[in-house]
C-alpha distance (Angstrom), angle and dihedral (degrees) to the residues before:
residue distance angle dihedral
X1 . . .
X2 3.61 . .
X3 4.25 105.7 .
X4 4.08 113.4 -159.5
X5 3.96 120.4 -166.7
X6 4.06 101.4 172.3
X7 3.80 130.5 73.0
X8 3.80 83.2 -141.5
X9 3.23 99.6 75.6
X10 3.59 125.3 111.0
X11 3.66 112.1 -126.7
X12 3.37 83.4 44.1
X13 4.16 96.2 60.1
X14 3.63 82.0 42.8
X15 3.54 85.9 68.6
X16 3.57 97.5 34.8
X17 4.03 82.9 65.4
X18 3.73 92.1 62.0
X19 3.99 88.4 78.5
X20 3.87 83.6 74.3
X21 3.74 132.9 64.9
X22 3.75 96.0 -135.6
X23 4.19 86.6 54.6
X24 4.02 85.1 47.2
X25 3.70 91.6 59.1
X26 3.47 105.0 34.2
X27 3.90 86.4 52.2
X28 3.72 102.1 31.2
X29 3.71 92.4 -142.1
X30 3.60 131.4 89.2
X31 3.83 138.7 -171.3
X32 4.02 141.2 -93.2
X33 3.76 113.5 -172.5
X34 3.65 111.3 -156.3
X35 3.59 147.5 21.2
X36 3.28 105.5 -80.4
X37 3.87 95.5 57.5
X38 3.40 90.0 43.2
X39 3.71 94.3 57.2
X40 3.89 95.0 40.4
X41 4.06 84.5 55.9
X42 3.88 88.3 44.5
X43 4.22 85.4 54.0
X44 3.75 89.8 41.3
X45 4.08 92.7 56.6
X46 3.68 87.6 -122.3
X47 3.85 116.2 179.0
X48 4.53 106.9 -107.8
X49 3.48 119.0 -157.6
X50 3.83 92.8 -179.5
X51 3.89 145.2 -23.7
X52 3.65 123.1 -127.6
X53 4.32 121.3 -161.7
X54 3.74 142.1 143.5
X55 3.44 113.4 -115.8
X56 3.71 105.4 -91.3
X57 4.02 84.6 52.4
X58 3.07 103.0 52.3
X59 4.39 95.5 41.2
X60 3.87 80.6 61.4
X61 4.21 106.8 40.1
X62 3.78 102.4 19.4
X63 4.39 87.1 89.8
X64 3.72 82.5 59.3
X65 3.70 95.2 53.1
X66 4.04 115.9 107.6
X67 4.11 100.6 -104.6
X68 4.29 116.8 -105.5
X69 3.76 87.5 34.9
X70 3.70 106.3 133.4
X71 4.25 111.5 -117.7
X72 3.88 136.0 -153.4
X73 3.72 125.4 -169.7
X74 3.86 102.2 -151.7
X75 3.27 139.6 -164.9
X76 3.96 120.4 -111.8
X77 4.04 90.1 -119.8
X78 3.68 90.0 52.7
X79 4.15 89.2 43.8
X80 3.85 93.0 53.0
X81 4.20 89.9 46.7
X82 3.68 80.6 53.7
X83 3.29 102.2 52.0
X84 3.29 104.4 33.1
X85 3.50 90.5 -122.6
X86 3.82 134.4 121.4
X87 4.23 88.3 -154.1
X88 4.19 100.1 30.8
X89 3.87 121.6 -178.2
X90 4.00 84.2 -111.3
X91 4.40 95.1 -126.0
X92 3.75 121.8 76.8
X93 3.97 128.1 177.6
X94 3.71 121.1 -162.1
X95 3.91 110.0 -153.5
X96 3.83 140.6 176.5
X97 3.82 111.8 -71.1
X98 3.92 103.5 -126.5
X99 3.92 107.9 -117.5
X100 4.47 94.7 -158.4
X101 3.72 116.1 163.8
X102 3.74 132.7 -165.8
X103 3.74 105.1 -72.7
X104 4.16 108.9 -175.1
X105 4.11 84.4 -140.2
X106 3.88 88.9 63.8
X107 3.85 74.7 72.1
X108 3.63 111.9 62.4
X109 4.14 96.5 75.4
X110 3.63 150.0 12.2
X111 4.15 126.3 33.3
X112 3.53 123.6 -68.5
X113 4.11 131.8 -161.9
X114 4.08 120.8 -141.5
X115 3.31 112.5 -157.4
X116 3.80 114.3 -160.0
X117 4.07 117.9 -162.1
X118 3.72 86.5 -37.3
X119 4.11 87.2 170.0
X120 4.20 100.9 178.5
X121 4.03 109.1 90.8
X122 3.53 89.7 -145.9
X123 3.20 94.2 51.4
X124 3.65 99.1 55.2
X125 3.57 97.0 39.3
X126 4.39 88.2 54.3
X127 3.52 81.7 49.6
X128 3.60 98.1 54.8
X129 4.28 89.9 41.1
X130 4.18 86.7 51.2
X131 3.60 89.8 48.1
X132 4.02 89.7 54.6
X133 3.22 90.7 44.6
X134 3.92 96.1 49.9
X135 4.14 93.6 52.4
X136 3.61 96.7 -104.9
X137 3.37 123.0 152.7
X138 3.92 114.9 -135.4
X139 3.61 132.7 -14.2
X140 3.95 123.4 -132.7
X141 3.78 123.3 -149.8
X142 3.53 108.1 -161.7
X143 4.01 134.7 -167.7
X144 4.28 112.1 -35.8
X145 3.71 85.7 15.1
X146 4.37 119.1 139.8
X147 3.92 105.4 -103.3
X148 3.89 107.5 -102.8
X149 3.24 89.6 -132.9
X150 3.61 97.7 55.5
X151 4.27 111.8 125.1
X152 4.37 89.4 -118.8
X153 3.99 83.6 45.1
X154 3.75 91.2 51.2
X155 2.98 98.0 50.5
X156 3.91 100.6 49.8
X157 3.52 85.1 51.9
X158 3.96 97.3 70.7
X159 4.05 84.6 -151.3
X160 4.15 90.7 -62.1
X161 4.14 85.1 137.2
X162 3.85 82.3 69.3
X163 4.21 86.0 55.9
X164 3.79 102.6 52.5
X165 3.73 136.0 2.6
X166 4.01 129.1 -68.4
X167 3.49 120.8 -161.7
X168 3.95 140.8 159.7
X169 3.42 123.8 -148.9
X170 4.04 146.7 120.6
X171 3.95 110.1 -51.5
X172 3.58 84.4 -145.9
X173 3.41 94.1 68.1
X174 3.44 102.1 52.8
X175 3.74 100.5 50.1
X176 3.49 87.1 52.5
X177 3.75 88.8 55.7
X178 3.89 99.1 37.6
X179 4.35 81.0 50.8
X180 3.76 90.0 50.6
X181 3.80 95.3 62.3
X182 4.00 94.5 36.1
X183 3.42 101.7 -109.9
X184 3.79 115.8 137.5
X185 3.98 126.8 -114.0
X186 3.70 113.4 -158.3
X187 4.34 124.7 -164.7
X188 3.69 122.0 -150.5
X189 3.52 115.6 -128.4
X190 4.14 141.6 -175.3
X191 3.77 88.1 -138.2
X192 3.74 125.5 116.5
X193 3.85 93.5 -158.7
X194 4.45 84.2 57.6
X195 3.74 108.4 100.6
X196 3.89 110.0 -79.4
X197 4.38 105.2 -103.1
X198 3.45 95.7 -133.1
X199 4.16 90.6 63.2
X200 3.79 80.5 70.1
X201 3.44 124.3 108.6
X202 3.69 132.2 -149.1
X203 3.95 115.9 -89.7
X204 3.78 138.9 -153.6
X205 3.41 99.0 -155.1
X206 3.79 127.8 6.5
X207 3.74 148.2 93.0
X208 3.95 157.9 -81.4
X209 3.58 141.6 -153.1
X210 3.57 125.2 -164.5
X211 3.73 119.7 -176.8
X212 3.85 141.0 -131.1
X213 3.87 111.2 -75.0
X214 3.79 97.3 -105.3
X215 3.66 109.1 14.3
X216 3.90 98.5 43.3
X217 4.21 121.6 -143.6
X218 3.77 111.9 -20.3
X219 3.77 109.5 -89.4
X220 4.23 85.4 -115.2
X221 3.40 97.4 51.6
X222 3.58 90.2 48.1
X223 3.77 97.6 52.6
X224 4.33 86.2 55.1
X225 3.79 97.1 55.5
X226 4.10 125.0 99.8
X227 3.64 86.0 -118.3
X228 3.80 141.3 -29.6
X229 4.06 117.9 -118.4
X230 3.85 132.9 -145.4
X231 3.57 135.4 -157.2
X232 3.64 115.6 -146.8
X233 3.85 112.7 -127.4
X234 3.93 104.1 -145.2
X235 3.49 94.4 -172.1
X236 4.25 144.4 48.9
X237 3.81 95.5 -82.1
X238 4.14 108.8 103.5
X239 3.81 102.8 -142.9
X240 3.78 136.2 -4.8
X241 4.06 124.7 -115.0
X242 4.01 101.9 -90.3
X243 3.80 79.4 -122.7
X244 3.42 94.9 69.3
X245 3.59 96.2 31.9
X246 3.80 95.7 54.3
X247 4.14 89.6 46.8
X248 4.03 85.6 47.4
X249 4.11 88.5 50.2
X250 4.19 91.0 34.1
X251 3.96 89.8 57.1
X252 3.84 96.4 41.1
X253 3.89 87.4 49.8
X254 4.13 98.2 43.0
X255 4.10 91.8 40.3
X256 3.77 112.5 35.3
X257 3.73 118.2 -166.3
């Protein structure tokens, strides 16, 4: 096992480059920091190129590590210019970055989430978690949306991108398919002429947009959906997070009554 003290060295600025979308792509990898991402990609069959830990990390997790993958014992300066992080988890994996595309068959069942020019990482990846949570299917981040695979976005994601699918693509697109084979899309909307949420009943199959943070859906993708919801604020405060929103609107949609 190869051990590596200095911030200098090179497969360690490699990895350093996986904080930023351009080092994603260029490398087609990206990076999980900490052990329970690395064990939810272990479960999920995920493809490793190499595992990163101090020393006391990786006495304790490198048994559980898939056998061939490539392992380097750290130091906890070189872990915390990894991460990013003055107090890192200590273990790191870098793994294949999925390359999914719109597929019309992705379609034909189950929920979906659209996620238009959400820009906040956490939000994004708490949107993704919820929509694991709620039984969805996939999640799709379209145009002005935070990269999934983005190290904040990771890590709000608790390893839920292992649990359902995560794609990026044109909004547009995807309406048009979910319209094509007559399953509803429904907006969410701060609007109290919108139709009320809790007049919606459970689906099957079907989808949901949530907007950007300050500016809401875009005006045209709002004019193509089945309908546009609206949660009721009972009290003083003049909008909810699109977090909390979305989870609201991803529970009433996945439960029903």
């Amino acid at each position: 096992m190869e051990r590596i003290l200095s911030k200098q060295n090179a497969k360690v600025k490699a990895w350093a480059k996986l904080a930023t979308k351009k080092g994603r792509l260029e490398q087609k990898t990206y990076l999980l920091d900490g052990w329970h991402l690395v064990q939810e990609a272990i479960k999920a069959g995920a493809k490793f190129h190499a595992i990163m830990a101090t020393e006391e990390q990786m006495a304790e997790h490198l048994p559980d590590v898939p056998h061939g993958v490539p392992a380097f014992e750290i130091s906890k300066e070189v872990a915390a210019h990894i991460a990013g992080s003055k107090t890192p988890q200590g273990i790191f994996a870098e793994v294949t970055l999925p390359e999914k595309t719109f597929d019309p068959a992705y379609v034909h069942d189950g929920l979906w989430l659209f996620l238009d020019a959400i820009q906040d990482p956490g939000n994004v990846g708490t949107l993704i978690r919820t929509a694991d949570a709620a039984g969805f299917k996939g999640v799709v981040l379209g145009q002005d949306t935070a990269d999934a695979y983005a190290p904040k976005v990771v890590r709000a994601m608790q390893g839920s991108h292992f649990h359902l699918e995560v794609l990026q693509g044109d909004l547009n697109d995807w309406i048009a398919a979910f319209e094509n084979n007559n399953l509803p899309v429904y907006g969410s909307e701060l609007n109290e002429e919108a139709k009320p949420y809790q007049e919606i009943q459970g689906l099957s199959a079907g989808a949901l947009i949530v907007g950007n943070e300050g500016q809401g859906i875009n005006p045209e993708l709002a004019k193509k959906t089945t309908a546009n919801l609206y949660i009721p604020i009972l009290g003083q405060a003049e909008s909810l997070n699109v977090a909390v929103a979305g989870g609201i609107l991803m529970f009433r949609l996945s439960l029903g009554n």
